[in-house]
C-alpha positions as CSV (number, residue, x, y, z in Angstrom):
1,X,133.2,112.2,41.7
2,X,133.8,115.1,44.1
3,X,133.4,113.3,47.9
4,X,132.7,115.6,50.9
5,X,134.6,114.3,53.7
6,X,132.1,115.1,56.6
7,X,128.1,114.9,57.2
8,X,127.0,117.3,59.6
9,X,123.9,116.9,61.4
10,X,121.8,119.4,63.0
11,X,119.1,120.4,65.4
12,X,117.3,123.7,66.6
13,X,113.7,124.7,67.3
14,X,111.7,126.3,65.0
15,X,112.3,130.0,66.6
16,X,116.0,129.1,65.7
17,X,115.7,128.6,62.1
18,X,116.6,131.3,60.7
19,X,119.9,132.0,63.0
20,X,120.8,128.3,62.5
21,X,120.5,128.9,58.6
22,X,122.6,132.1,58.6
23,X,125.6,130.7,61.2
24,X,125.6,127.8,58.5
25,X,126.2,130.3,55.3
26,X,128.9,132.0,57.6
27,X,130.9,128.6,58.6
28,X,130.5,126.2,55.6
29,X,129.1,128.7,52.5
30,X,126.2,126.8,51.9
31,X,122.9,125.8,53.7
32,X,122.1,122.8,55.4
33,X,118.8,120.6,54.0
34,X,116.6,118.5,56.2
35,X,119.2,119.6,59.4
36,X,121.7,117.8,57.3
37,X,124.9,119.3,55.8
38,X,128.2,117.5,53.9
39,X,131.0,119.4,53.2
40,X,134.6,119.4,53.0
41,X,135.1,122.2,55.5
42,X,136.4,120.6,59.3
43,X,134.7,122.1,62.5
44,X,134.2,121.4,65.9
45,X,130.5,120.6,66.4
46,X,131.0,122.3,69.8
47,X,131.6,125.8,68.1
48,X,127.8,125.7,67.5
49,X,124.6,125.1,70.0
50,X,122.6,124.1,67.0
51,X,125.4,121.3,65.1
52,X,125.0,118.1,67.3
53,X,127.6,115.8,65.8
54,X,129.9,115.4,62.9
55,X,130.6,112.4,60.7
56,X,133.9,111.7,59.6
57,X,133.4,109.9,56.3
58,X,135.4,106.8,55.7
59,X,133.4,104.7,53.3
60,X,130.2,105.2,50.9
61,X,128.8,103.7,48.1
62,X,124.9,103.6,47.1
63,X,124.9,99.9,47.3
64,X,124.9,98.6,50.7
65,X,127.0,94.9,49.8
66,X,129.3,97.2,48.5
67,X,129.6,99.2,51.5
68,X,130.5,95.9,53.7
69,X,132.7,95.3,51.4
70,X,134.7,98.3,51.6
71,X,134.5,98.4,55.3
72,X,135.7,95.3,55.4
73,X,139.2,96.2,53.3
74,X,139.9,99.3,55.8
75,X,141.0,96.6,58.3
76,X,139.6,97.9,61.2
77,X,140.8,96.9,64.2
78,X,140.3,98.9,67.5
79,X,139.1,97.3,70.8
80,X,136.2,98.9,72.4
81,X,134.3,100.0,69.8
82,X,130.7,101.0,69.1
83,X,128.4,101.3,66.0
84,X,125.3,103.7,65.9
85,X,122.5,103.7,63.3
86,X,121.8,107.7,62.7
87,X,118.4,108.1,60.8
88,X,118.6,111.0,58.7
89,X,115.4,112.1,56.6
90,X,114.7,110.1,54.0
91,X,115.3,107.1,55.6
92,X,112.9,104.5,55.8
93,X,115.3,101.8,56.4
94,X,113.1,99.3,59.7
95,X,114.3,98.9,62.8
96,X,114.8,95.4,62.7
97,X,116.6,96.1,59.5
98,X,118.5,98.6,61.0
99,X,119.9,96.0,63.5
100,X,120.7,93.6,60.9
101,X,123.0,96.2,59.4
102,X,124.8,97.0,62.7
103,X,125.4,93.3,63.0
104,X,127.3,93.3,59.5
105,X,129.2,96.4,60.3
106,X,130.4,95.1,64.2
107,X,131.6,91.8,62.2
108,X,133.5,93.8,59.3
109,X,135.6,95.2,62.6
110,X,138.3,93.7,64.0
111,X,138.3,93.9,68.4
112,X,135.7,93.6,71.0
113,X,133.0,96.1,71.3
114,X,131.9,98.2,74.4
115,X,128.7,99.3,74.1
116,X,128.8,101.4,77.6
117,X,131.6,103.3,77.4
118,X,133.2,103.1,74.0
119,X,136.5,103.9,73.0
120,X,135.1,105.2,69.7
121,X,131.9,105.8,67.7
122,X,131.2,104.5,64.2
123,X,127.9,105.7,62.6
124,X,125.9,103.7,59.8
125,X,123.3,106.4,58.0
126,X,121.9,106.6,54.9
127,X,121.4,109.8,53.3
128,X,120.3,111.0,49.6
129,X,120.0,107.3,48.6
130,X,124.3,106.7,49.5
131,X,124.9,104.9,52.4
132,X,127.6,106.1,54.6
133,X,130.0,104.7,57.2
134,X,132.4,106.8,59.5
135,X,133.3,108.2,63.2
136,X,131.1,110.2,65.1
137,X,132.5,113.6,67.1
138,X,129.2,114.5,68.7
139,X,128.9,118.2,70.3
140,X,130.4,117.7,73.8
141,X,128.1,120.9,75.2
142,X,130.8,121.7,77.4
143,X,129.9,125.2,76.6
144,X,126.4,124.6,79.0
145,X,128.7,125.3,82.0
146,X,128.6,129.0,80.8
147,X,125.1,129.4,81.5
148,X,126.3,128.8,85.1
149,X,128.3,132.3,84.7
150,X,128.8,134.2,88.2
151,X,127.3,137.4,86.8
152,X,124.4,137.8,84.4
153,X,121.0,139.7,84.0
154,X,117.8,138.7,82.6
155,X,117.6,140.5,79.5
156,X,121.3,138.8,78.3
157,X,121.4,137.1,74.9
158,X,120.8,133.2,75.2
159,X,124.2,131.4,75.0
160,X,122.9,129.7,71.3
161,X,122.7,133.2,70.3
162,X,126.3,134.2,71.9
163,X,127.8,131.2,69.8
164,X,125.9,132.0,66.6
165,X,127.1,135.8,66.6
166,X,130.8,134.4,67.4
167,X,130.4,132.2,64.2
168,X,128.8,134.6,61.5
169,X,131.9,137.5,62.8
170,X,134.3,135.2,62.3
171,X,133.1,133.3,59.3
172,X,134.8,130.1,61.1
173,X,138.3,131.7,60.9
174,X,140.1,131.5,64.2
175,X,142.8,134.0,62.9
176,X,140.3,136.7,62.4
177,X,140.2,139.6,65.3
178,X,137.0,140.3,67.1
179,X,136.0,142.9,69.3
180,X,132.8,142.8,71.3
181,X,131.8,146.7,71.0
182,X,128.8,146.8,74.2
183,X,130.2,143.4,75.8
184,X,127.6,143.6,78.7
185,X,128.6,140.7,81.2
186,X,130.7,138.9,78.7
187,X,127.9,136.6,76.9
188,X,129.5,137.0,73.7
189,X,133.3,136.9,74.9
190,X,133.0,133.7,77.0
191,X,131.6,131.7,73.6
192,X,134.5,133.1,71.7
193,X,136.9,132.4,74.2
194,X,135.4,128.3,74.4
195,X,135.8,128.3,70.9
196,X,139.5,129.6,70.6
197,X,139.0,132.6,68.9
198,X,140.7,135.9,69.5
199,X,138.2,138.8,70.8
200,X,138.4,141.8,72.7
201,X,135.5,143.4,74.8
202,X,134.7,147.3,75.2
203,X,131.7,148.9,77.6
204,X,131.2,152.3,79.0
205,X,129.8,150.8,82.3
206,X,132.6,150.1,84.8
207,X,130.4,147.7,86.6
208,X,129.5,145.6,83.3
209,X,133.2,145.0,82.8
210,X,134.0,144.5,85.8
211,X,131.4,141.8,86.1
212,X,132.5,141.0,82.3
213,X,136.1,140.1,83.5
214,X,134.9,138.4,86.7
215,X,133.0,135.8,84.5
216,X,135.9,135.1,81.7
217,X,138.2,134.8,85.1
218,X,135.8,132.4,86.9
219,X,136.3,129.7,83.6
220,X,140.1,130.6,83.2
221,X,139.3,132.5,79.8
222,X,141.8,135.6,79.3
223,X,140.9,138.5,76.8
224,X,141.3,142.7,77.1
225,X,138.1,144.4,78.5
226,X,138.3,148.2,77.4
227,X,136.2,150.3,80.1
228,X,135.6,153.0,77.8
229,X,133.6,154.8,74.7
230,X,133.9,152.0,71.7
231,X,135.4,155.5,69.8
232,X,138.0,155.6,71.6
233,X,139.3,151.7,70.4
234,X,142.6,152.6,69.1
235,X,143.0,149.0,67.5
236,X,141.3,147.3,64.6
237,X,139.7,144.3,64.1
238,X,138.4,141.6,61.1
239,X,134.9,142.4,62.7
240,X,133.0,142.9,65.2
241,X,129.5,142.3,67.4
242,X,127.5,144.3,68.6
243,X,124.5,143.7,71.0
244,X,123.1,146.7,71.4
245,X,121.8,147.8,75.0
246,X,118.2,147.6,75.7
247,X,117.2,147.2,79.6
248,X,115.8,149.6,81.6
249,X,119.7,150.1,83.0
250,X,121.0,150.6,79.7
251,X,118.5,153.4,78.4
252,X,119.9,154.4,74.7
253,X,119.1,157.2,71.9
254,X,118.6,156.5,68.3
255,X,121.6,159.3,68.8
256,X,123.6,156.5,71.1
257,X,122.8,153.7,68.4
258,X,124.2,155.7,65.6
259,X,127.2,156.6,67.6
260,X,128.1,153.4,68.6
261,X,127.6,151.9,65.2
262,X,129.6,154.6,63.5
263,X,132.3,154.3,65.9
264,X,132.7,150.2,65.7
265,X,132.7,150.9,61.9
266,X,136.2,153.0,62.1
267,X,137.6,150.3,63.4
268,X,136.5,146.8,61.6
269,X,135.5,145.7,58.4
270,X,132.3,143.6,59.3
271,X,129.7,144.2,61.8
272,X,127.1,141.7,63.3
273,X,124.7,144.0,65.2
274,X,122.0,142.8,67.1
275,X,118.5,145.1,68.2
276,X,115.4,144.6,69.7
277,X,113.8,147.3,67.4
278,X,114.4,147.6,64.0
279,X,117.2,149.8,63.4
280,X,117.6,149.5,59.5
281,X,117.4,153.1,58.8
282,X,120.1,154.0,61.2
283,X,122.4,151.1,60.2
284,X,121.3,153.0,56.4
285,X,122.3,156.3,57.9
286,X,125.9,154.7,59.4
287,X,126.9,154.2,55.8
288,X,126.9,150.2,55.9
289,X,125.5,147.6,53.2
290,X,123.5,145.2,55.1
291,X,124.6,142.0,53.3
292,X,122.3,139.6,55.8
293,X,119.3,139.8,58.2
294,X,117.5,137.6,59.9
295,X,114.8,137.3,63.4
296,X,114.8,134.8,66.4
297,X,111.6,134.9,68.8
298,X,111.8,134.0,72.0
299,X,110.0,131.1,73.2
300,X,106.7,131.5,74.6
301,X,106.9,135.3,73.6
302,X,105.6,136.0,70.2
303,X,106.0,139.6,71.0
304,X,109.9,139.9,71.4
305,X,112.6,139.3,68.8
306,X,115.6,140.0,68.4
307,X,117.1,141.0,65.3
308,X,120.2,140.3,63.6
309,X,122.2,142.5,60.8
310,X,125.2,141.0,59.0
311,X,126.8,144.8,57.9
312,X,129.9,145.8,55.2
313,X,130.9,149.4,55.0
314,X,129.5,150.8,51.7
């Protein structure tokens, strides 16, 4: 029987669905059900805003005795431990029950449990009618600090956003090359950076990268800001993101859209572009294949999406 060696567990709103769904095809090649994933495939649950913990499988069986028993021949022993019931959908398992099955699991474990500040987690849950026992890594949202960036303006992406882009670019592979191609303040860079992977940033406004730089400084991130025209990027890159620039300080031509576009498409292999307005006729007239699409609304504001292309050059 083929195992999967993690259970991922998720959580977004329901103007997130569709970007959680598509930064889930990009890192693990298949789609989470019911905010639940298992896979083989090891990541960080800090990488995403919308993955709150992982479960590092150790034992399953769809009989519960069984379970124990199992448990129970890993010989355990760790002081300071904790053990978490996770109900996942499906579950109708009682609470009382629930409890009863915590109390089997803390007395298949060897050492003295510490309910306040653990040394480590184990997680009970019972999913697809298996029930599972392993460690949870939960997402440490160290990444929050970020929203606390010295420079920023109103109309910049939301830092689940940033983190999603960073994801579906790099398709979860920290050797791939990214370059931010309108890098604003650094949104997208400063996610990238938190998450280890390599990324440049490029702008034509000397005060965005100076601003830009001042905010990957400020959390002791280093990367190359390029003040310049994204055409004149001598380097190349796995792929890239671009956000294009919509504020009333950023005032851009279907002519400026196509140029950027074009441009950041001598250079990479993969483009992630994200617009306001729909701009599928000019990513048509760019000569790219869009291979993914998908819309996030903005709470309260029915009105305003953004959109998001997942491009290949035809």
């Amino acid at each position: 029987m083929l195992i999967d060696n993690y259970i991922y567990y998720f959580g977004y709103d329901d103007t997130e669905t569709e970007l959680s769904a598509l930064e889930t095809k990009y890192l693990f090649n298949k789609q989470e059900k019911n905010k639940v994933l298992l896979s083989d495939i090891k990541i960080d649950p800090s990488v995403s805003a919308f993955i709150k913990r992982r479960i590092d499988i150790i034992s399953l069986s769809k009989d519960y005795s069984m379970l124990i028993s199992n448990i129970k021949k890993e010989c355990i022993s760790i002081e300071g431990f904790k053990v978490e019931y996770i109900v996942l959908e499906g579950d109708t398992t009682e609470y009382a029950s629930r409890l009863d099955k915590l109390r089997d699991i803390g007395f298949s474990i060897e050492g003295t449990p510490d309910y306040y500040n653990p040394t480590i987690m184990f997680v009970l849950c019972y999913y697809d009618d298996i029930w599972y026992f392993g460690t949870s890594i939960k997402n440490n949202l160290d990444w929050y600090k970020h929203k606390q960036k010295p420079y920023s303006y109103s109309n910049s992406i939301s830092v689940s956003i940033a983190k999603a882009l960073v994801n579906m670019a790099s398709q979860g592979n920290k050797e791939n090359k990214l370059i931010d191609a309108c890098c604003g303040v650094g949104t997208v860079m400063l996610e990238a950076c938190f998450s280890g992977y390599k990324i440049d940033g490029s702008d034509i406004n000397p005060k965005l990268c100076i601003d830009t730089r001042a905010n990957l400084s400020y959390f002791g991130y280093v990367a190359d800001v390029y003040t310049t025209d994204i055409k004149n990027v001598n380097k190349t890159y796995e792929a890239a993101i671009i956000d294009l620039p919509y504020n009333l300080l950023s005032i851009v031509t279907e002519n400026d859209i196509l140029h950027i576009i074009k441009s950041t498409t001598e250079i990479t292999d993969r483009l992630v572009i994200v617009s306001t307005a729909d701009i599928t006729d000019t990513i048509h007239r760019s000569s790219l294949t869009i291979t993914d699409h998908c819309s996030i609304r903005k709470k309260g504001k029915k009105s305003f999406a953004r959109r998001i292309w997942v491009c290949v050059p035809e």
